[in-house]
C-alpha positions in Angstrom: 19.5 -35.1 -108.2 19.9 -32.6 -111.3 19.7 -34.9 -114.2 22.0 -34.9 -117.4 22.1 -32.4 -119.7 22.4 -31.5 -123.4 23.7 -28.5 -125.4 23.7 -26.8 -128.9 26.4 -23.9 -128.7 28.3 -25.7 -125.9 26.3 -24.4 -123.3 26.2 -27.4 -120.7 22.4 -27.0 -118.6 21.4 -29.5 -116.0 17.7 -29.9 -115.7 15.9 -30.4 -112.5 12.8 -32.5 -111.9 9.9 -30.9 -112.1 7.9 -28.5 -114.8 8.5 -28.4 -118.3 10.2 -25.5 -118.7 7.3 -23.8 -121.3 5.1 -24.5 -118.3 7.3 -22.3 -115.9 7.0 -18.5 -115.0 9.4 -16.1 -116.0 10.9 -16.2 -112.7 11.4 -19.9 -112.4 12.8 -20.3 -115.6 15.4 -17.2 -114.7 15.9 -19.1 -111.3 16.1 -22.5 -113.2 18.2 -20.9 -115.7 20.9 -19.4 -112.8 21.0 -22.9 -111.3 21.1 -25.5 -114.4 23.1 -23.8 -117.1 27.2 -24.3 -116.2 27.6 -21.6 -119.0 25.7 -18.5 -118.4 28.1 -16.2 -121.0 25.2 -17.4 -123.7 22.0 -15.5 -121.8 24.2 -12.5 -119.9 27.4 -12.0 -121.5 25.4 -9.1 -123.2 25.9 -7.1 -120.3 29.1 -9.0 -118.5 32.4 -9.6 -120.3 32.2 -8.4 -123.9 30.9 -5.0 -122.1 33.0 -4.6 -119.2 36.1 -6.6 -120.8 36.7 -8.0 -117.4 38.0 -11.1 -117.2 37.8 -14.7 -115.3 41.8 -15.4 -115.2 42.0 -11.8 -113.2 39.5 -13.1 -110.5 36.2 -11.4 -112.2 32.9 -13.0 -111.3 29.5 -12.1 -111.2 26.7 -11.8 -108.1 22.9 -12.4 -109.5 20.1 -10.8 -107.6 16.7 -11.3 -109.1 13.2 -9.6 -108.5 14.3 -7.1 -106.3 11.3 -4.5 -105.8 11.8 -0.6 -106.8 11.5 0.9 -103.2 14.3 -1.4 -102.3 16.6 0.5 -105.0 15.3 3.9 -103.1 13.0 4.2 -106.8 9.4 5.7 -106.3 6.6 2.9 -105.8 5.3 4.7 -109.2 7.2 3.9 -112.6 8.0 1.2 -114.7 9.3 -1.7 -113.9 7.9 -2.7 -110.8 10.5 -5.3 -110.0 14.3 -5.1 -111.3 13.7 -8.8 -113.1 17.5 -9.6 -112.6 20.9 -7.0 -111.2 24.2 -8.2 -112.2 27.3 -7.3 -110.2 30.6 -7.9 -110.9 32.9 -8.4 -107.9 36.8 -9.7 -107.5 37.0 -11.3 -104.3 35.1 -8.8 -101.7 35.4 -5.9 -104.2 32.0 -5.0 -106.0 32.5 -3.1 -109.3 29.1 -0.9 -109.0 30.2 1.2 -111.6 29.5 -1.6 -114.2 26.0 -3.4 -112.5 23.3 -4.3 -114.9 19.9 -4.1 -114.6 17.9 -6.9 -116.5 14.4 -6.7 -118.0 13.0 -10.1 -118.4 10.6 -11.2 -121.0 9.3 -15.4 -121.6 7.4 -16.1 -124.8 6.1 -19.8 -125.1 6.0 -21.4 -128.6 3.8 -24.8 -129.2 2.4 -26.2 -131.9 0.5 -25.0 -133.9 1.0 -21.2 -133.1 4.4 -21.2 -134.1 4.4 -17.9 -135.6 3.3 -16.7 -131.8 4.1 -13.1 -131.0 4.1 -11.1 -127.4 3.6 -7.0 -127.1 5.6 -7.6 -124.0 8.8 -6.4 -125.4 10.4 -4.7 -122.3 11.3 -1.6 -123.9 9.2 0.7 -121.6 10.3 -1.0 -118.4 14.0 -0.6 -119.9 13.7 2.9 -120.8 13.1 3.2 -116.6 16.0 1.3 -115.9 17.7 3.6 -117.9 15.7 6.5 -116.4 16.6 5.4 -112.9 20.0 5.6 -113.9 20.9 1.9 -113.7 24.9 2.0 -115.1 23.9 -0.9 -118.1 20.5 -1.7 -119.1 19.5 -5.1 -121.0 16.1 -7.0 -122.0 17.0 -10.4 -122.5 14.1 -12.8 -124.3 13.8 -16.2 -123.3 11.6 -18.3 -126.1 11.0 -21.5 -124.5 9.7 -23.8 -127.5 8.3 -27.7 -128.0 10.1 -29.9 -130.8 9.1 -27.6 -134.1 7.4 -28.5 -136.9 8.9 -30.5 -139.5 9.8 -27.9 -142.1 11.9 -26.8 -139.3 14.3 -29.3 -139.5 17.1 -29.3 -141.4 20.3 -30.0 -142.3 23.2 -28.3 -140.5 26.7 -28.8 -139.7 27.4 -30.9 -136.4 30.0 -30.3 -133.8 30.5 -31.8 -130.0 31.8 -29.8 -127.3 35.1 -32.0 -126.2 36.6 -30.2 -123.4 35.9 -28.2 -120.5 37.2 -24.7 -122.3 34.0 -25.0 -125.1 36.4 -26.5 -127.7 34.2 -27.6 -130.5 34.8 -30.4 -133.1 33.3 -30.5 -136.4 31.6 -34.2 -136.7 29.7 -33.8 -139.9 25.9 -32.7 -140.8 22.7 -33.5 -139.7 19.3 -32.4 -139.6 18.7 -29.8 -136.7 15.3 -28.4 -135.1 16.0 -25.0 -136.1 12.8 -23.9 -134.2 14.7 -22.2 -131.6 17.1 -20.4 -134.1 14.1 -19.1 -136.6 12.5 -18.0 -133.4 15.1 -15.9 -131.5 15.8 -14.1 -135.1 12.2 -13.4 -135.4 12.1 -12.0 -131.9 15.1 -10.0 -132.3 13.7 -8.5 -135.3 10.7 -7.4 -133.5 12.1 -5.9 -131.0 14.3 -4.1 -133.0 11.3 -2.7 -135.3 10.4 -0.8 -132.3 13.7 1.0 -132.2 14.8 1.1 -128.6 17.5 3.0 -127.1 20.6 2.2 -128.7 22.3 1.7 -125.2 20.1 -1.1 -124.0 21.6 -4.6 -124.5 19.4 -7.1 -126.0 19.3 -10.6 -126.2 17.3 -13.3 -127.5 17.9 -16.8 -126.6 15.4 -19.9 -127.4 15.7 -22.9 -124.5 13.8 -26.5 -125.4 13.2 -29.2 -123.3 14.4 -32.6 -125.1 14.3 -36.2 -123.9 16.3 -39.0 -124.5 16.4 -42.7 -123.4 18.3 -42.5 -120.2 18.5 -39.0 -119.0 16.7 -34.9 -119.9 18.2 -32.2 -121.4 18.1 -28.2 -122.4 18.9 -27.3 -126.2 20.4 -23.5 -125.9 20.2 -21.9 -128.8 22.7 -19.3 -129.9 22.5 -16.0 -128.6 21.4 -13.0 -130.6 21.1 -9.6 -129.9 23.6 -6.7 -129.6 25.4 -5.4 -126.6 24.7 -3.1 -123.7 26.5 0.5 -123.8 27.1 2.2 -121.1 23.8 4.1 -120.0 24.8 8.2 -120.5 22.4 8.8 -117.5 24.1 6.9 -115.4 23.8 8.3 -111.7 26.1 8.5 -108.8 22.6 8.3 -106.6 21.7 4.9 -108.1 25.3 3.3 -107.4 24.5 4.5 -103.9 21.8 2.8 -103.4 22.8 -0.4 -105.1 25.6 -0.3 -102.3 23.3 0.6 -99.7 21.2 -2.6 -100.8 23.9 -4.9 -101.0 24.8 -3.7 -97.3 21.7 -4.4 -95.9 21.5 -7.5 -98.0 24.7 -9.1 -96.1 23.8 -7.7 -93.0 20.0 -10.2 -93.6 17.8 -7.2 -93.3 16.6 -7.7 -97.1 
């Protein structure tokens, strides 16, 4: 049974037995992520509603379909990336909105004591500027820095609010000191993928996840996202929403 969770931004995320999650690969924390987290506006609304301004009360949701090779996308074996990390869909009932499908490149950086300061030159920006190549409608690169409880001068004092309904309402409850591990780290992140100037269309986000333990249960502390959002890609192609379709046919027909 998934056990209980906990959440800073009101992201609700039930954890599964198992790994920690700094222990897990980039696909099983995607996987775990897609599975655990009841909110998942925090680590892909950078490509989904504030984007496509599609919304829930009209019927809008979203199919996720991760690690899908080139060739099955009709791409060349050759090229960057090899595997389309994650493709977003959005769909209203058995209507798939193509036109706005996002291709996700995924990167996982791993922060313990005492290399806090840890940096990765696997910032995603070549395998995005494919995406974008390729012709992908939206492009994103979404960072996932999965941290250990920080170092003391990490901790301090912040304002303190509980989620109290099902809608995300937030109530203010006073201060407290916080790990702001997670927060100092997206920020950093952000900053260095920004530094290397990507494409202005590509979406990026940078979200920090920490495993946390309590007396009778384990939890996820989602950090705030931070980033900027995807535009649409200006070399979109007609011949890439074709074979997205062409995927998803074969896909519900089992012969993916």
């Amino acid at each position: 049974m998934p056990e209980s969770e906990t959440s800073e931004g009101g992201s609700g995320f039930r954890r599964t037995p198992g790994k920690q999650l700094y222990d897990m690969t980039e696909h099983e924390l995607v996987s775990e992520i897609l599975f655990g987290s009841a909110r998942l506006y925090e680590f892909f609304g950078f490509v989904m509603t504030d984007v496509h301004g599609l919304k829930a009360a009209d019927g809008w949701e979203y199919v996720f379909l991760g690690n899908i090779p080139r060739t099955d996308l009709g791409l060349s074996r050759l090229g960057q990336p090899g595997d389309i990390d994650l493709l977003i869909i959005p769909h209203q009932g058995n209507k798939f909105h193509l036109g706005k499908a996002a291709a996700i490149e995924i990167k996982r950086l791993s922060l313990k004591a005492p290399r806090w300061n840890k940096s990765t030159d696997r910032l995603g920006i070549t395998q995005a500027n494919g995406l974008l190549e390729a012709g992908f409608p939206y492009v994103g690169i979404l960072h996932l820095i999965v941290h250990d409880r920080g170092p003391d001068e990490n901790h301090k004092p912040v304002m303190a609010a509980r989620v109290v309904d099902q809608d995300g309402t937030m109530e203010i409850e006073g201060s407290s000191v916080t790990d702001m591990t997670g927060y100092i780290s997206s920020e950093r992140q952000l900053g260095r993928l920004l530094a290397h100037k990507p494409d202005p269309v590509i979406g990026l986000n940078c979200v920090s996840l920490c495993d946390v333990e309590q007396s009778t249960h384990r939890g996820v502390i989602v950090g705030m996202p931070n980033g900027r959002p995807a535009k649409r890609n200006p070399k979109a192609s007609l011949a890439c929403v074709r074979q997205i379709s062409s995927f998803m046919e074969r896909l519900a027909a089992g012969a993916v």
